[in-house]
N, C-alpha and C positions, 0 to 999 in steps of 0.2 A: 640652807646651811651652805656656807661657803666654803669651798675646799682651795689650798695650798698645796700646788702639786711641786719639788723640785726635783732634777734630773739633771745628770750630767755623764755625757759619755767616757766612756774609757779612755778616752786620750784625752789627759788633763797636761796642764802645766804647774806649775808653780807659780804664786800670784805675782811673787817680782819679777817673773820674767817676762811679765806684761807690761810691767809699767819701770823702765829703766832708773836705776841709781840717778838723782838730776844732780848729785854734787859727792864731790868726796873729801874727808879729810883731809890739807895739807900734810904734808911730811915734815918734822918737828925740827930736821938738822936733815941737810942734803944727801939724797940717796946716793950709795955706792957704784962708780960705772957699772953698766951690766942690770942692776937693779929696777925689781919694777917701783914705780912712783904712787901704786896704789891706786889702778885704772878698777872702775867697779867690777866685779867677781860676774854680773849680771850679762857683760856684755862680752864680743870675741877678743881674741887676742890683737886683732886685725880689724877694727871696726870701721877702714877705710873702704874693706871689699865688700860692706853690706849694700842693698841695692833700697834706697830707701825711694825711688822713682813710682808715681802713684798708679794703681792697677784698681782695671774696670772688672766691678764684681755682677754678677748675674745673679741671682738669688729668686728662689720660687721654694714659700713654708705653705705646707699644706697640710690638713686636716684628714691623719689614718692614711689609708694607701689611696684612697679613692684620689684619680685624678682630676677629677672637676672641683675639689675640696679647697681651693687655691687661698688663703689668708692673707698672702705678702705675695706678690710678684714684681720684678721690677730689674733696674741696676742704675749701678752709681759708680762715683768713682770714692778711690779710698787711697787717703794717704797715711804716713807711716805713723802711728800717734794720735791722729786725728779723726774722735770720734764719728761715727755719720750714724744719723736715728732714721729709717723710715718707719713711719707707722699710719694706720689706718682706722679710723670711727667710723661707724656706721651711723646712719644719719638717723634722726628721732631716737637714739636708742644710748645708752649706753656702753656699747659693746667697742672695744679699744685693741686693737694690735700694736705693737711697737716691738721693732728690732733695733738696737745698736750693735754695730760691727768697729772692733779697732782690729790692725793690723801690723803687726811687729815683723821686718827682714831678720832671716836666721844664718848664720855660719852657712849652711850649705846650699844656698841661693833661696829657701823655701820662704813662706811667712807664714807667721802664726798668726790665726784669725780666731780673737777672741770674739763674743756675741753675746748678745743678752737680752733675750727675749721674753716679752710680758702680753698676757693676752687676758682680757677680763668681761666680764659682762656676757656671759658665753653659758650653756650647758652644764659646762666643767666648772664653770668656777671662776678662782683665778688660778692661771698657769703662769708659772716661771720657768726657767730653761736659760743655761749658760751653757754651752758646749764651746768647746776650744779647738781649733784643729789649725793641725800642718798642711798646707797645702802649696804645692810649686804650681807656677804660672805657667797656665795653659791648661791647666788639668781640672776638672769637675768632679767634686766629692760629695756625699749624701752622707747625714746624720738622721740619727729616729731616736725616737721618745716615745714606751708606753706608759698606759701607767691604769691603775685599776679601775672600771667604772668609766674607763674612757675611752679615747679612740685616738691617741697619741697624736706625735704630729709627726712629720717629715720636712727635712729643710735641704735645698740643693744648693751648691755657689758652685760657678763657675768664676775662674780669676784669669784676667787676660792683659 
């Protein structure tokens, strides 16, 4: 029997503000001086000071707390938009990792690093897992995943 596990931690976003307005309505008869022109609701008021410059990510997902558990280890670099997939098969087998990471610059220097990971052919089943996180450059955060009958996962990023 195949199980569908999904999970998503406490710190969500809102799905557009992953993926930006790519056009806006013209204005029908010319805006008022002073007036905005209908720049998208999505983005800052100021979308000159976003740092959209591409940042080297660290990542190690592992299996429950055990640290020899290691599924994904690795880095890459990530730009701003611009999906990156790593993923891992194990050979003769079935069994499939894959992570995608995107990365959006926010108003107060941070970025939000959306993910989405899929793992199959496994114990469990198939896993799914999207977790979303804030994270400023320089800094290393850790998300977790239980979930019944299993042994959850853990995922670290370092962003540099």
């Amino acid at each position: 029997m195949q199980q569908i596990i999904f999970a998503l931690p406490l710190m969500l976003c809102a799905a557009a503000a992953c993926s930006p307005a790519t056009h806006a309505a013209p204005p029908t008869s010319p805006a008022p001086p002073g007036a905005s022109t209908g720049a998208s609701p999505h983005r800052g008021a100021d979308e000159s000071t976003l740092d959209y410059s591409p940042v080297r990510i660290s990542y190690r997902l592992s299996r429950g707390s055990e640290p020899g558990a290691i599924v994904l280890q690795g880095e890459t670099a990530l730009e701003a938009g611009k999906p990156v997939t790593v993923e891992r098969r194990a050979p003769q087998s079935s069994e499939l990792a894959a992570l995608t990471m995107r990365s959006r610059p926010l108003n107060d220097g941070s970025l939000l690093i959306a993910m989405e990971y899929e793992e199959e052919g496994n114990e469990a089943g198939k896993i799914r897992w999207s977790p979303m996180l804030v994270v400023r450059r320089g800094a290393e955060v850790t998300t977790q995943v239980g979930f019944a009958g299993g042994e959850g996962r853990s995922l670290q990023l370092s962003v540099r």
